[in-house]
C-alpha positions as CSV (number, residue, x, y, z in Angstrom):
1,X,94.7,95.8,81.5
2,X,94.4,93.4,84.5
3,X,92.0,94.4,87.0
4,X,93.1,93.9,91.0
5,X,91.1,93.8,94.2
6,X,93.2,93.6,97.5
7,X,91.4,92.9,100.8
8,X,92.5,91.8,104.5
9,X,93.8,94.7,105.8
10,X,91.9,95.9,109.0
11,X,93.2,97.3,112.3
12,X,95.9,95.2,114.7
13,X,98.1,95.7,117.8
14,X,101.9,96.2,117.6
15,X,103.4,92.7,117.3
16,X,100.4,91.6,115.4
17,X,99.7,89.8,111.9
18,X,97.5,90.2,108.9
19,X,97.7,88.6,105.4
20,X,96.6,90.7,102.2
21,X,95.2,89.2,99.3
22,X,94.9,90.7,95.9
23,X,93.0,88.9,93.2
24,X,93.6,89.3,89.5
25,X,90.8,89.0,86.5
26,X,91.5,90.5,82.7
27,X,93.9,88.6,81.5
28,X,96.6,86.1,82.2
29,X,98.0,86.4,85.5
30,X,101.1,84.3,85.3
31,X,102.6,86.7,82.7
32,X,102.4,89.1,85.2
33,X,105.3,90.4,87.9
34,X,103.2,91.3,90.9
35,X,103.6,93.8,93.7
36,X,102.6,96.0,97.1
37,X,103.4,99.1,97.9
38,X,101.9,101.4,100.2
39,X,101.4,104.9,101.3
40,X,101.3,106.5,104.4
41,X,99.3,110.0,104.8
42,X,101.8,112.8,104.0
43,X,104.2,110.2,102.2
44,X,105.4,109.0,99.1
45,X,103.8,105.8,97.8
46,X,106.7,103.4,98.5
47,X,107.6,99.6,97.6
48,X,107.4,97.2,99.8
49,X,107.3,93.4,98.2
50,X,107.5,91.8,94.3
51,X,107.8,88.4,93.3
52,X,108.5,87.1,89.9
53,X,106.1,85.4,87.8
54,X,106.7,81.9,88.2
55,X,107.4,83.0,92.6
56,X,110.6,82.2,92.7
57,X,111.9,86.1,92.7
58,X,110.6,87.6,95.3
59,X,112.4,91.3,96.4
60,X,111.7,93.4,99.6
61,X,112.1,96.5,100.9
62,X,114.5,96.7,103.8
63,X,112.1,97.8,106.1
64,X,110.2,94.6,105.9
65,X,112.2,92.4,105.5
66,X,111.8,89.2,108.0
67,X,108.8,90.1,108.9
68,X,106.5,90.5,105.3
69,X,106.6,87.2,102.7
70,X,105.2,87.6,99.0
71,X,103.6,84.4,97.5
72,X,101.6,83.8,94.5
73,X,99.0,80.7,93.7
74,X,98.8,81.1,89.8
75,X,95.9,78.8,89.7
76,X,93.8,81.0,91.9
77,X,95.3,84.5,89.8
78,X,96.0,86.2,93.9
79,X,99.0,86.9,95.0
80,X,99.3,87.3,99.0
81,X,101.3,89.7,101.7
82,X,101.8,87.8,105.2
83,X,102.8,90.4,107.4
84,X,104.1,89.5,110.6
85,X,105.5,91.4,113.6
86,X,103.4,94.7,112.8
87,X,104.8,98.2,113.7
88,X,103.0,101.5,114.1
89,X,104.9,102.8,111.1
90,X,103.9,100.0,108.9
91,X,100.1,101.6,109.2
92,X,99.4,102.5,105.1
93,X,97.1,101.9,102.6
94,X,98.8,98.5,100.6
95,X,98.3,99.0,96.8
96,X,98.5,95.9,94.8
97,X,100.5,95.9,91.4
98,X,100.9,94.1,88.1
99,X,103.2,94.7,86.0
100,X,104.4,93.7,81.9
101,X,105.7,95.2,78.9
102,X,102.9,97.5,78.1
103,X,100.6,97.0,81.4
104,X,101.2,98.3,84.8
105,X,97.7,98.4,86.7
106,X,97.0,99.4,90.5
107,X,94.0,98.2,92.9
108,X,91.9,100.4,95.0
109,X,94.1,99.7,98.3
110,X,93.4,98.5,101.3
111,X,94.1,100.4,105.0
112,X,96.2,98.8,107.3
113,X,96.2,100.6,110.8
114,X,98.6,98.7,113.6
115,X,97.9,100.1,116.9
116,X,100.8,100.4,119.4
């Protein structure tokens, strides 16, 4: 399986802006569609951004779209979350995911807490 490490989230004000990064090591990142979810305490982990391997499918959830972009650098094996405009209800631990025929493997999270 690949192995993921997100980082960047943190705590920011309503209206804010903070860009997660989630590096890949195992194997070959490229053959990989990539990911973020997140989960709220109480809630359902729930999608929020994917992007095809080559980047140029990416997919969102309604509730962030316009304000999150997915992007991928291949040669660097992260793939990114900008998140822009932040909401209160956008405060979640962001999961990274990478998925394949036969592989679908989670990182350790990272909080994100927006302040209002």
């Amino acid at each position: 399986q690949v192995q993921l490490v997100e980082s960047g989230g943190g705590l920011v004000q309503a209206g804010g802006s903070l860009r997660l990064s989630c590096a890949a090591s195992g194997r070959t990142f490229s053959n990989y569609g990539m990911g973020w979810f997140r989960q709220a305490p109480g809630k359902e982990r729930e999608f929020v951004a994917a992007i095809s391997w080559s980047g140029v499918g990416t997919y969102y959830a309604d509730s962030v779209k316009g304000r999150f972009t997915i992007s991928r650098d291949n040669a660097k094996n992260t793939v990114y979350l900008q998140m822009n405009s932040l909401k209160p209800e956008d405060t979640a631990v962001y999961y990274c995911n990478a998925r394949r025929v036969g592989d679908n493997s989670w990182g350790q999270g990272t909080q994100v807490t927006v302040s209002s």
